[in-house]
C-alpha positions as CSV (number, residue, x, y, z in Angstrom):
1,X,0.0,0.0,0.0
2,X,2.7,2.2,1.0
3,X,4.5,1.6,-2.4
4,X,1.3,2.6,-4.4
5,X,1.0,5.9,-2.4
6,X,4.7,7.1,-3.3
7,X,4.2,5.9,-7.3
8,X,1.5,8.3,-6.6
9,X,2.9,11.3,-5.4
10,X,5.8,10.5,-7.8
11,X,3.4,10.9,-10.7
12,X,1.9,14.1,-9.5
13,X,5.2,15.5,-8.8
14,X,6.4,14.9,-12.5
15,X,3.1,16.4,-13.7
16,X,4.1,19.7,-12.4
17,X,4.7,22.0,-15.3
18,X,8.3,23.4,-15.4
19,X,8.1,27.0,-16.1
20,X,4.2,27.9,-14.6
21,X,1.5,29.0,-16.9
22,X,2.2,30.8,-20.1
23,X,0.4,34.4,-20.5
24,X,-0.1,33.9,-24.2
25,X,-3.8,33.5,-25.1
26,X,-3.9,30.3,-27.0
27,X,-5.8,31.6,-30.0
28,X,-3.2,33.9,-31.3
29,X,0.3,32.9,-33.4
30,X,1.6,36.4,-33.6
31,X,0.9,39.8,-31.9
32,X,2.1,43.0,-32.5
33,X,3.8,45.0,-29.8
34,X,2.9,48.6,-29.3
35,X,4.7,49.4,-26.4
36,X,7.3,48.3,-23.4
37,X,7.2,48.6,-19.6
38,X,10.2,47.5,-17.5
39,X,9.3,46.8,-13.7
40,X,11.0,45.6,-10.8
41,X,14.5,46.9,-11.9
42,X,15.7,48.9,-9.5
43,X,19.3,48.8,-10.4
44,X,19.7,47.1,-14.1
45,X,19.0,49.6,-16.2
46,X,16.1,49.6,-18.8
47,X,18.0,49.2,-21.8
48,X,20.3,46.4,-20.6
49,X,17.1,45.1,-20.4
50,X,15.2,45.7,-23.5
51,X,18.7,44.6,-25.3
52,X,18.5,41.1,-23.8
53,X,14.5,41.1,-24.7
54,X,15.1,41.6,-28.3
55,X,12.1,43.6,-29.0
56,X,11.2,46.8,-29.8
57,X,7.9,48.7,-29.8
58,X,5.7,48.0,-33.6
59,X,7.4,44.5,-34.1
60,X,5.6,41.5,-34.2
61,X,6.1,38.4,-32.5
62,X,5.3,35.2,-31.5
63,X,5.2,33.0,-28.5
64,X,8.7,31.3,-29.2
65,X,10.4,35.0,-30.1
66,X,8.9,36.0,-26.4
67,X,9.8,33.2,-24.6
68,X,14.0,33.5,-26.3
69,X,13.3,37.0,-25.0
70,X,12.4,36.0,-21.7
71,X,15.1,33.5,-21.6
72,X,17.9,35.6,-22.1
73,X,17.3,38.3,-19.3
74,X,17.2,35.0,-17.6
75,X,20.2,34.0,-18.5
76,X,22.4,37.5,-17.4
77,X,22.4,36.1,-13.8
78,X,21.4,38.9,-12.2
79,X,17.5,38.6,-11.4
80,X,15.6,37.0,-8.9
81,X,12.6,36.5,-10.8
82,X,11.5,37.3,-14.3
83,X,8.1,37.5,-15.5
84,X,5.9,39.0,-18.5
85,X,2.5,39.7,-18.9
86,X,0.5,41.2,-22.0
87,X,-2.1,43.8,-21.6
88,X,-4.9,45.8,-23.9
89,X,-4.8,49.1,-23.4
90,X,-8.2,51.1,-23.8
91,X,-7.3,52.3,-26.9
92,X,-6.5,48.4,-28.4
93,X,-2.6,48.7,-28.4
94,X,-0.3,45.8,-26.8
95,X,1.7,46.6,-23.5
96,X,4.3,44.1,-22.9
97,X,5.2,44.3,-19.0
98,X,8.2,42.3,-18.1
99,X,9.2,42.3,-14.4
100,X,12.6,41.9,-13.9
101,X,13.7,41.7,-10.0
102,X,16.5,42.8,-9.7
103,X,19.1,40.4,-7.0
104,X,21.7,42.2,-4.6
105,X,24.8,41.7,-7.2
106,X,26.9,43.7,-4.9
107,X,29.2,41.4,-2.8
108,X,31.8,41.2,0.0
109,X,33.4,38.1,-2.0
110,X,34.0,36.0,1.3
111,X,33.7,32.1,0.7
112,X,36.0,28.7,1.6
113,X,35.1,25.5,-0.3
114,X,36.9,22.4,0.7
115,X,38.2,20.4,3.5
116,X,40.5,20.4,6.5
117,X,43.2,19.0,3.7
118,X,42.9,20.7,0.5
119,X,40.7,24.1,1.2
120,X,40.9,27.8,-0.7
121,X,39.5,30.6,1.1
122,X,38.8,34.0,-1.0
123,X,38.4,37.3,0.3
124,X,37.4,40.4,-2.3
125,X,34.7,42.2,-3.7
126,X,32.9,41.6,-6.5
127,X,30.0,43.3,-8.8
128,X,27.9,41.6,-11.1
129,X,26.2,44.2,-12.6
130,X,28.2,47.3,-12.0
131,X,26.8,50.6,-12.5
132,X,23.3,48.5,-13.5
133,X,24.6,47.9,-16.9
134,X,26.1,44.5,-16.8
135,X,29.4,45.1,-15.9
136,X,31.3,42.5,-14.3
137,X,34.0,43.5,-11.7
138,X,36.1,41.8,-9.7
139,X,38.9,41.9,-6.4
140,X,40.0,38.9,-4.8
141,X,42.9,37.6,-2.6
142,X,42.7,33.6,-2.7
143,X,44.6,32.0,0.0
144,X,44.4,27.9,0.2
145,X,46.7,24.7,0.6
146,X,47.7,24.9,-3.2
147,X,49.1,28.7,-3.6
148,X,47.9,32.7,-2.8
149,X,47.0,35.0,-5.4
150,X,45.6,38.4,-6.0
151,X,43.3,39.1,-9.0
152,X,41.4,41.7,-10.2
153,X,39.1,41.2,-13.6
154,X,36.5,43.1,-15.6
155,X,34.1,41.8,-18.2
156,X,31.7,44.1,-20.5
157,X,28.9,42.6,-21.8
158,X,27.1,42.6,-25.2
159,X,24.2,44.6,-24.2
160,X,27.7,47.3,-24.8
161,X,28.9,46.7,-27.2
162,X,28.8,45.3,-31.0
163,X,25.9,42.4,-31.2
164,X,27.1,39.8,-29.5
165,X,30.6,40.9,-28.7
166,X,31.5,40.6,-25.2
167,X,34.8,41.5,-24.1
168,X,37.1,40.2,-20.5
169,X,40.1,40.6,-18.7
170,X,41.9,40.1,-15.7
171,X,45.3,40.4,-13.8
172,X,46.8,37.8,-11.3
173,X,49.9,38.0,-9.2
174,X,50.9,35.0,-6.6
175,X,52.5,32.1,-6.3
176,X,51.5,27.9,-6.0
177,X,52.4,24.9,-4.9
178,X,51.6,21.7,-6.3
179,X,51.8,17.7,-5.7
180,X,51.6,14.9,-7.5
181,X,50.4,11.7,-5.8
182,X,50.2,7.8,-6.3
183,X,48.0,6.2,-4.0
184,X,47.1,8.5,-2.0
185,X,51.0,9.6,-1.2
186,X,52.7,12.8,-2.1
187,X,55.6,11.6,-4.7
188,X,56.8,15.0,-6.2
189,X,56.1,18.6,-6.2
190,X,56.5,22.3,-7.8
191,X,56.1,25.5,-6.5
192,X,56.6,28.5,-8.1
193,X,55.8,32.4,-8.3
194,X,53.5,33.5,-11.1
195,X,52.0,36.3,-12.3
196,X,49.5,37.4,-15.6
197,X,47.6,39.6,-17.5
198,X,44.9,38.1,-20.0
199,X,42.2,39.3,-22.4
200,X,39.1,37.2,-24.1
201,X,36.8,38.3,-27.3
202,X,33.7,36.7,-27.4
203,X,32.7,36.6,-30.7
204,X,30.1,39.0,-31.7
205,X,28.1,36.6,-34.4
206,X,27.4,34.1,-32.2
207,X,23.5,33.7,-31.0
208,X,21.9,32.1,-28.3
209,X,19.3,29.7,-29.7
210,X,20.4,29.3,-33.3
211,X,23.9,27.7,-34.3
212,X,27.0,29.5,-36.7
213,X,30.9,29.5,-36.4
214,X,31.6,31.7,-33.8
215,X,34.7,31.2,-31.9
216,X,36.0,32.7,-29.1
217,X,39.9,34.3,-28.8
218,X,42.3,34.9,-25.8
219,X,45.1,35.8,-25.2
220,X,47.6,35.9,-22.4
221,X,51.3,36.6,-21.6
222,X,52.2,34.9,-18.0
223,X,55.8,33.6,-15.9
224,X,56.7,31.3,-13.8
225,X,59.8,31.1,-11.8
226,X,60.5,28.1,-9.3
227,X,60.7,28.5,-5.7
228,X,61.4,24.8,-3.8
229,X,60.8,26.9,-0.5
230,X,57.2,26.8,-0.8
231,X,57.5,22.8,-1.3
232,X,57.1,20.4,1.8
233,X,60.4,19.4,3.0
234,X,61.5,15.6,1.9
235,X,59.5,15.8,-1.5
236,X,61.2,15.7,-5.0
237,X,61.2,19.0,-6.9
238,X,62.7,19.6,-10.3
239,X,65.3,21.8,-11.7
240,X,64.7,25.3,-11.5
241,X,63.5,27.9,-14.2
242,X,61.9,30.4,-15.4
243,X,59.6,30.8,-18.2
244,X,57.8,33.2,-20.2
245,X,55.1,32.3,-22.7
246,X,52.8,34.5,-24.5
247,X,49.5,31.9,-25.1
248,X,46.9,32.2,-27.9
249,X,43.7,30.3,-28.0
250,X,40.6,29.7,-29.5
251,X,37.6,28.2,-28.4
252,X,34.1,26.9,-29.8
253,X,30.8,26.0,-28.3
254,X,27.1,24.5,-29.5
255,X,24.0,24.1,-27.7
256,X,22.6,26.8,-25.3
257,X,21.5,26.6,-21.2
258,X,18.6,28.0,-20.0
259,X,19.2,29.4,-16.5
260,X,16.6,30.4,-13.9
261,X,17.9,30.9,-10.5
262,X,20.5,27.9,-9.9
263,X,18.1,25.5,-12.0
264,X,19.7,24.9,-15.7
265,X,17.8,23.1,-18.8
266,X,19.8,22.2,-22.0
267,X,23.2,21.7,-23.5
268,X,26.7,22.7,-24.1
269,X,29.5,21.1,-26.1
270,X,32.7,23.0,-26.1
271,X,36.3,22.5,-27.6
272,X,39.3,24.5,-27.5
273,X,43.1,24.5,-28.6
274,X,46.1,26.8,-27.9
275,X,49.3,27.2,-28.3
276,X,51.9,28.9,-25.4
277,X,54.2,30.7,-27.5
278,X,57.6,30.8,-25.6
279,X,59.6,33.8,-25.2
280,X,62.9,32.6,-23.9
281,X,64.8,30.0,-23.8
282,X,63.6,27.9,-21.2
283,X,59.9,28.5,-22.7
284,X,59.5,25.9,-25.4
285,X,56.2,25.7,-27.1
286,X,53.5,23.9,-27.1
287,X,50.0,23.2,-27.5
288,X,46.7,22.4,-25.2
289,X,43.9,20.6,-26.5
290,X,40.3,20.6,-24.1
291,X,36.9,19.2,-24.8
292,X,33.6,19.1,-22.4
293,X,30.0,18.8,-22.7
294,X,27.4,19.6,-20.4
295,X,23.3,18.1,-19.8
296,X,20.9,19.4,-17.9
297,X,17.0,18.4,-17.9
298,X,14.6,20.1,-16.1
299,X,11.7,17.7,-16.0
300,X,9.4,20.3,-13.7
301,X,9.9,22.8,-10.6
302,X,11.4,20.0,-8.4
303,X,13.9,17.3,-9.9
304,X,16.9,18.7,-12.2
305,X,18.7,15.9,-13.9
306,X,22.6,16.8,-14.7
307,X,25.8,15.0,-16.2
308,X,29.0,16.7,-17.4
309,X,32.1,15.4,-18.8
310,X,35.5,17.4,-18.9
311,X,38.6,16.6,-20.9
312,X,41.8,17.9,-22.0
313,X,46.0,17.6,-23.3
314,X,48.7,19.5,-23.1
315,X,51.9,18.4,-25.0
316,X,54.2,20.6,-22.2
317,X,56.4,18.7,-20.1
318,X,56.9,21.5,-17.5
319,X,55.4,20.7,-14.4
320,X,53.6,24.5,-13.9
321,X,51.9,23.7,-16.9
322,X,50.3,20.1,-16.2
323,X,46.8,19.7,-15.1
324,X,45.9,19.3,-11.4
325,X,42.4,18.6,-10.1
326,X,41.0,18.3,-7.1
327,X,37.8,18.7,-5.1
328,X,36.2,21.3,-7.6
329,X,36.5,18.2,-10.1
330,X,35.4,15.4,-8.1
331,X,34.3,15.9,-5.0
332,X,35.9,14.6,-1.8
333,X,39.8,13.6,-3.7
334,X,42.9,15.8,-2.9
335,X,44.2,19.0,-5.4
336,X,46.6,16.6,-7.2
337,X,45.4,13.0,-7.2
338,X,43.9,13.7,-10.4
339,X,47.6,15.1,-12.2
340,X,49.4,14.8,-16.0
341,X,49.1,15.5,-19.4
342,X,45.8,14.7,-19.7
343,X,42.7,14.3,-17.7
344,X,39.2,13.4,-17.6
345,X,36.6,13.7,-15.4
346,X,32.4,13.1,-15.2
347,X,29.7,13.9,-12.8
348,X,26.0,12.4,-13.2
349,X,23.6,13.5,-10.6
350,X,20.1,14.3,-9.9
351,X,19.2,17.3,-8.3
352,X,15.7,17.8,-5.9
353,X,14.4,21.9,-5.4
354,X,12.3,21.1,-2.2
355,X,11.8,24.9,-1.7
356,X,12.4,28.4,-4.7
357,X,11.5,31.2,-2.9
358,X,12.7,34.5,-3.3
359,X,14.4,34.7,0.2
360,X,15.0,30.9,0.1
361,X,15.6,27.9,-1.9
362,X,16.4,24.0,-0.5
363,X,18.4,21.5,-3.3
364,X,19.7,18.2,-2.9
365,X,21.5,16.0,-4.6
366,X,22.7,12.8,-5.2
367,X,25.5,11.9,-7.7
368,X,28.4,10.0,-9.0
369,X,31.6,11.8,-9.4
370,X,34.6,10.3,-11.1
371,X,38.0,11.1,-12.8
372,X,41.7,10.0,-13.8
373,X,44.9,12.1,-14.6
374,X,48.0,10.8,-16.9
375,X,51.0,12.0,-19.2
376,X,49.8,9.3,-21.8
377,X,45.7,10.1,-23.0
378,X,45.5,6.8,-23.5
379,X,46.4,5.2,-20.5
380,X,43.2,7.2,-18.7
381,X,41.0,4.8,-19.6
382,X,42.5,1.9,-18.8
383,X,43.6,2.8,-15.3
384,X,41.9,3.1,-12.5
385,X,39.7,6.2,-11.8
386,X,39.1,7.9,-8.6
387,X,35.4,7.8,-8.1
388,X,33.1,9.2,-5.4
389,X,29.1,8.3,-4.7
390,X,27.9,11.4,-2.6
391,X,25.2,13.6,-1.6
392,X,24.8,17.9,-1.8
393,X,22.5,19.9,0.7
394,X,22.7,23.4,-1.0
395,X,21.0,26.4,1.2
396,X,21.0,29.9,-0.7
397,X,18.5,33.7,-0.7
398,X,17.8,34.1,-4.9
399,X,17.6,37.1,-4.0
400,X,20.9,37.8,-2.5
401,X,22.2,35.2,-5.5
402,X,26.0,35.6,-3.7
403,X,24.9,34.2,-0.2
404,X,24.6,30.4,0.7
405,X,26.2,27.5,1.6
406,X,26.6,23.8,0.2
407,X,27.5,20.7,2.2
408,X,29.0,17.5,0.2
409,X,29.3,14.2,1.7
410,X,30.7,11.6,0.0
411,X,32.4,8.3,0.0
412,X,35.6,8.1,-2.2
413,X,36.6,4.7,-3.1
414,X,40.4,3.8,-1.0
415,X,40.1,7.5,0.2
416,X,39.6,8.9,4.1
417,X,37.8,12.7,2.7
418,X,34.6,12.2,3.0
419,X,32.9,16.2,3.5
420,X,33.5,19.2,2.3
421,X,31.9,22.6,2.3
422,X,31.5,25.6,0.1
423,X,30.4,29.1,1.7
């Protein structure tokens, strides 16, 4: 009996429609729009707005064109809730209201993710929507078992500049210190100082929910320089040196992810390549190759499902320039453990809202988390991955998007970590 009742609520829970009821009358393809009110904005200003919406008074549209709109102001990160709603004025014209809630993008950046063995812990201040026109800004000192680093970055958004265009950069000065393990044991390391300045072009012909070659182009000049005092003591280092590399890459994406609050629905592919151009003699080049692909399906209000896989090469041999993953790429496994050339690394998970309010929202979830790390691609699949089976308890205010907390417990396969926490 008790069985029959759960395949009950299970059903009902599933009928749940995703997004709420549409406010498009049914017996209408296409109406004209004779004018635009923007609500609920108090700080993004109304033509960051309108930009994102895509429409402008005396066009026509349709209920797919509205919904894109919709979609998109959805998708700038910076609202607590978005809604529209069509009205006949007396004298028979179309108002389009769209209220747009603006969330507290203002924030002391203060957070720590990780565990009593491999933890980061930021301090700065960032601004997601600076000046209300998009603007991202950002000042942040990261301190953590792996390195310190200071940052500051700025991003201006399409609704500024040429279509699509959307243009990034950022400064970092500091220093890291990495390991390498096998089982579980630390069998070499690098530290080093480090400091660089980087700029990205998005491409302004890309578009959100229609497909065309649009890649996107960085490019970066950074140094490192060895320093075996920031290494444990009785732990193999290498030689020392100094290098200097201006990089170059390019990278291309298909599919598009619909974002509301910290639920996602769609798909991603993305692929890049570069090429670190060396400018001395200790800096010889080479070349980095990365794939990943993302999945999310939002199947109503409550269950989210999500899988993601992450690849990439690098054809360096210099140990500053291998990849090293850690808790941020499977949860509960030490900065390191995953090391190389190449990696690889997959979560599947499903994902429960209990509660979306604006001043609150309640997600669990339950997943599977693997990964491996090599300096032959070949040898990651036939080896051994870490894996971890775990659950997420995430607590955060939609409408102060910057504040919350998420707990992780999980059980890594011939591993002690077991929780970890991101504030």
């Amino acid at each position: 009996m008790q069985n029959k009742w759960f395949f009950l609520v299970f059903i009902l829970v599933l009928s749940i429609p995703v997004f709420g009821q549409e406010k498009w009358p049914d017996s209408i393809s296409s109406i004209r729009i004779d004018s635009i009110k923007i609500s609920k904005n108090w700080r993004t200003k109304d033509k960051i707005i309108k930009s994102e919406l895509g429409i402008k008074p005396g066009m026509k549209v349709n209920k797919v064109s509205l919904y894109e709109g919709i979609t998109k102001i959805w998708n700038m990160g910076n609202f607590s809730n978005v809604e529209y709603q069509l009205d006949t004025l007396p004298d028979k014209r179309i108002l389009l209201k769209v209220e747009a809630k603006d969330a507290f993008t203002i924030m002391p950046n203060l957070s720590f993710s990780g565990n009593k063995e491999d933890f980061n812990f930021t301090a700065g201040v960032i601004d997601n929507n600076f000046l209300g026109r998009n603007l991202r800004v950002g000042l942040n000192a990261n301190f953590g078992t792996n390195g310190t680093d200071f940052s500051a970055s700025l991003t201006i958004p399409r609704q500024l500049l040429y279509k699509n265009m959307s243009l990034n950069g950022s400064v970092i000065y500091g220093h890291n210190q990495q390991y390498r393990y096998e089982e579980g044991e630390k069998v070499s390391g690098i530290g080093y100082k480090k400091k660089q300045l980087s700029l990205g072009v998005a491409n302004p012909w890309s578009q959100d929910f229609k497909y065309n070659f649009s890649p996107n182009f960085g490019i970066s000049y950074f140094q490192h320089q060895t320093d075996s005092t920031l290494i444990d003591d009785n732990i193999p280092t290498v030689a020392p040196y100094k290098i200097d590399y201006l990089s170059v890459g390019f990278s291309e994406s298909i599919g598009y992810i619909k974002r509301k609050r910290h639920q996602k629905d769609g798909y991603l592919i993305s692929g890049s390549i570069g090429m670190g151009i060396g400018l001395n003699s200790e800096s010889p080049e080479y070349m980095t190759l990365g794939l990943s692909a993302a999945y999310h399906k939002l199947f109503n209000k409550t269950i989210q499902f999500s899988t993601h896989f992450s690849t990439g090469y690098t054809t360096s041999d210099i140990p500053s320039l291998l990849f090293y993953k850690g808790n941020s790429s499977v949860k509960g496994i030490i900065n390191g453990e995953i090391s190389g050339k190449a990696y690889y690394t997959t979560y599947t998970g499903l994902h429960f809202t209990y509660l979306n309010l604006d001043w609150f929202a309640l997600e669990q979830s339950f997943f599977v988390n693997w990964g491996n790390g090599s300096d032959d691609y070949m040898d990651l699949y036939t080896t051994k991955p870490l894996a971890t089976v775990g659950s997420g308890i995430t607590l955060n205010i939609p409408m102060i998007p910057w504040l919350g907390v998420k707990f992780y417990f999980t059980k890594t396969i011939d591993h002690d970590n077991w929780f970890s926490i991101d504030l």
